[in-house]
C-alpha positions as CSV (number, residue, x, y, z in Angstrom):
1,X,-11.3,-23.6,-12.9
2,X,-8.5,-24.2,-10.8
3,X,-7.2,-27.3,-13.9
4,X,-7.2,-23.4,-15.7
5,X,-5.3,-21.5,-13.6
6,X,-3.1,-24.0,-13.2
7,X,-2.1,-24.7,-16.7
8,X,-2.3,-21.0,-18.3
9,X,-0.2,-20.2,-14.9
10,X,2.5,-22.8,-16.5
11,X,2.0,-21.7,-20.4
12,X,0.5,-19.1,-20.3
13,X,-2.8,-17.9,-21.6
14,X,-2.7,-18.5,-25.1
15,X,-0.3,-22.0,-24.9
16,X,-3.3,-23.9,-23.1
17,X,-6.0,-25.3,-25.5
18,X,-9.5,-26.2,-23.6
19,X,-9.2,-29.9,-24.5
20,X,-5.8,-30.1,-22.8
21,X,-7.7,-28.1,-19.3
22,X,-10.4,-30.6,-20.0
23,X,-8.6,-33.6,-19.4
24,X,-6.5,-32.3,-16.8
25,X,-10.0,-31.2,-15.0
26,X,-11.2,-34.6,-15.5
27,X,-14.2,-33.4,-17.7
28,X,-14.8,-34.2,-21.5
29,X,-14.4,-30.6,-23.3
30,X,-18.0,-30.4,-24.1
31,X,-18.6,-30.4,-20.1
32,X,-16.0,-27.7,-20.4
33,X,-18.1,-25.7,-23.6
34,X,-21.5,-26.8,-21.3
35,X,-20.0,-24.9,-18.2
36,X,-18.0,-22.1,-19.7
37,X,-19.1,-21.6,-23.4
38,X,-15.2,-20.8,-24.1
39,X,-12.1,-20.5,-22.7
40,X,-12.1,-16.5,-22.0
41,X,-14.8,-17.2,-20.2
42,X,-13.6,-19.7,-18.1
43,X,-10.7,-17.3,-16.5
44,X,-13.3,-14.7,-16.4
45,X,-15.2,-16.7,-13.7
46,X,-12.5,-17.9,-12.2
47,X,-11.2,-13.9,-11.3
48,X,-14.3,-13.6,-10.4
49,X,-15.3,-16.7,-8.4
50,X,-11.5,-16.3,-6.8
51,X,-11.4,-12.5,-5.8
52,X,-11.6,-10.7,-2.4
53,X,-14.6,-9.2,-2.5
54,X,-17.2,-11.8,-1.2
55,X,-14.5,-12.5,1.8
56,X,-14.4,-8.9,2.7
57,X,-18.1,-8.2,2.5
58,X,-18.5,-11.0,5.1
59,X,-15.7,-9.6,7.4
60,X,-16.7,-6.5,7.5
61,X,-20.8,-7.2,7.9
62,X,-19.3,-10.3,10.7
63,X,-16.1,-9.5,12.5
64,X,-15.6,-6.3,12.4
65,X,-14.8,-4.5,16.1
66,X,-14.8,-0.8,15.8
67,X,-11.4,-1.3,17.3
68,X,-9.3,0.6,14.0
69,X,-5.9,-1.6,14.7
70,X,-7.5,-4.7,15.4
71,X,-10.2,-4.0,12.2
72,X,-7.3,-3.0,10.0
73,X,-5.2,-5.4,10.9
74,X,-7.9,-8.4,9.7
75,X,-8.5,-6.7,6.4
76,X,-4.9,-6.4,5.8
77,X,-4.4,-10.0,6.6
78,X,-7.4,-11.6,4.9
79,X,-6.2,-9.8,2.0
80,X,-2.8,-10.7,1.7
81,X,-4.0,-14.7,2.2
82,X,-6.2,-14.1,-0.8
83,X,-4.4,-12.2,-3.4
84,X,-1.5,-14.9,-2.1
85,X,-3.8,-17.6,-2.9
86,X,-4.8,-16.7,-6.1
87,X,-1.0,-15.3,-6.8
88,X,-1.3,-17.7,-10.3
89,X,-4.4,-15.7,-11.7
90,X,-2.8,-12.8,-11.3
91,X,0.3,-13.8,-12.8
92,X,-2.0,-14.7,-15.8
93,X,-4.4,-12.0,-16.0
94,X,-1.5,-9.3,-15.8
95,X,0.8,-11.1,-18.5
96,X,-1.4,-11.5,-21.5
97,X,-2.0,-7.6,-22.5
98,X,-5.0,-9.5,-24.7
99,X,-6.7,-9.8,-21.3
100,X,-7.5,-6.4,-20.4
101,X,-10.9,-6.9,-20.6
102,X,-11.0,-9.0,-17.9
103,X,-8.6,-7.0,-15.5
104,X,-11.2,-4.1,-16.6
105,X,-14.2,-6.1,-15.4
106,X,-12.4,-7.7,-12.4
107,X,-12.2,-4.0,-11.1
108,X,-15.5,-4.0,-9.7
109,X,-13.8,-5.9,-6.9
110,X,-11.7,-3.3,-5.5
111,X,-14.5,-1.0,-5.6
112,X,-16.2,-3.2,-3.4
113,X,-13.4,-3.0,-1.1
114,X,-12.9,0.7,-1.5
115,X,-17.1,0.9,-0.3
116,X,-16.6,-1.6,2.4
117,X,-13.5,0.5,3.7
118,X,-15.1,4.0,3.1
119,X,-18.7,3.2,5.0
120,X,-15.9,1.9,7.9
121,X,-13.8,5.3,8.0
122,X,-17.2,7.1,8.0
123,X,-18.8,5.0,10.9
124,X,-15.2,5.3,12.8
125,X,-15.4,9.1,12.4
126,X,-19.3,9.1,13.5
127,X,-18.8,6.9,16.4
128,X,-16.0,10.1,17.1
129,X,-13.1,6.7,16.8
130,X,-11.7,8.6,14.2
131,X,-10.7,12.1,13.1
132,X,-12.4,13.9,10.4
133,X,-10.8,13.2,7.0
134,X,-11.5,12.5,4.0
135,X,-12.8,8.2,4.0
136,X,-12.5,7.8,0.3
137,X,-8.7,9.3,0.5
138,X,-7.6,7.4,3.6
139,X,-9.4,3.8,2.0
140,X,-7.9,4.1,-1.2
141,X,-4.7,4.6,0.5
142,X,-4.7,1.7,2.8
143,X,-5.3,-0.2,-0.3
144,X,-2.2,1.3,-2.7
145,X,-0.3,0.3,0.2
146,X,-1.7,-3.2,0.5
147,X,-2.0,-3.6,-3.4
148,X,1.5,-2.6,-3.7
149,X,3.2,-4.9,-1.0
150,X,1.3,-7.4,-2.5
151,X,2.6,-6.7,-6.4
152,X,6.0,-6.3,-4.9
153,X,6.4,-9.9,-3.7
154,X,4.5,-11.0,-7.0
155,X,7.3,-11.6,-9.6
156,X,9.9,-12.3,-7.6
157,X,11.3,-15.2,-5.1
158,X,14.1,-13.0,-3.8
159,X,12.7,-10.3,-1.0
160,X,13.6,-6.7,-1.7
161,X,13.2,-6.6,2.3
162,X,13.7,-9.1,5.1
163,X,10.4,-7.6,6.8
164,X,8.1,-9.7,7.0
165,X,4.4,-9.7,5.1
166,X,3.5,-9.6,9.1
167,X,5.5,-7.0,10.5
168,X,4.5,-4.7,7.2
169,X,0.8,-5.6,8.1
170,X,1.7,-4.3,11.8
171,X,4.0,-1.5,11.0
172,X,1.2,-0.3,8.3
173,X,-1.8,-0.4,10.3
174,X,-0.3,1.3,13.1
175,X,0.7,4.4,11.3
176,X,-3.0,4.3,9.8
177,X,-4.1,3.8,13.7
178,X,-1.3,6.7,15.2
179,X,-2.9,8.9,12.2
180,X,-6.5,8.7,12.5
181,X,-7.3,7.9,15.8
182,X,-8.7,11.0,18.6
């Protein structure tokens, strides 16, 4: 996968045959056809093996708090290393407008997220941690805000902003925090 995402991140989608991801993988191209039945294929389980959503799932079932800054705070950072991570894929995947059926299906992630950060706001509220307000409103939120610091670094080298993907982390979290919190 990663011989993949390296390549179609370099020529993009439709310049990469599978024999040339083949021998860069170090795999004859019917290992490839064995694995992945077809290229398409291949990326789809690579968004899908890459995404955020199995990470989150465990943070929030293993190391969330109940404190909101602390909690937000870890989300935000774990993910901002992912999307980072995986920055190539989604370079891909949003280039090629042939691909949109796997930006549909890789959706189901940030649903996920969206549940994960909903059940969350609705235990902070019930644990009176949190004032009551609309969870699905104030999750989606948090992500836009997230999603779009992330796509705002994505194209370009050159900052539009000295601050830091840290301080934005900080800065955002706390007005979430200063919001929310009784």
């Amino acid at each position: 996968m990663q011989a993949a995402i390296d390549l179609m991140a370099e020529k993009g989608y439709k310049g990469v045959s599978t024999k040339e991801i083949a021998a860069v993988a170090g795999v004859s191209e019917m290992t490839l056809f064995r694995n992945f039945a077809n290229k398409l294929n291949l990326l789809e389980k690579a968004v899908d093996y890459f995404h955020y959503s199995m990470e989150m799932t465990r943070i929030f079932q293993e190391e969330v708090v109940w404190d909101m800054r602390a909690d937000l705070l870890l989300v935000s950072e774990m993910y901002h290393e992912v999307m980072e991570r995986n920055r190539k894929l989604f370079l891909i995947v949003l280039a090629d407008n042939d691909l949109a059926g796997i930006r549909q299906k890789a959706q189901k992630h940030p649903r996920i997220l969206l549940e994960l950060l909903m059940d969350y706001f609705k235990e902070m509220q019930r644990q009176d941690k949190m004032i009551d307000t609309d969870a699905e409103t104030q999750a989606i939120t948090f992500m836009w805000m997230n999603y779009g610091a992330f796509i705002s670094r994505l194209y370009t080298a050159e900052a539009v902003t000295k601050v830091t993907r840290e301080r934005f982390a900080e800065s955002s979290v706390d007005l979430f925090v200063r919001a929310l919190s009784r």
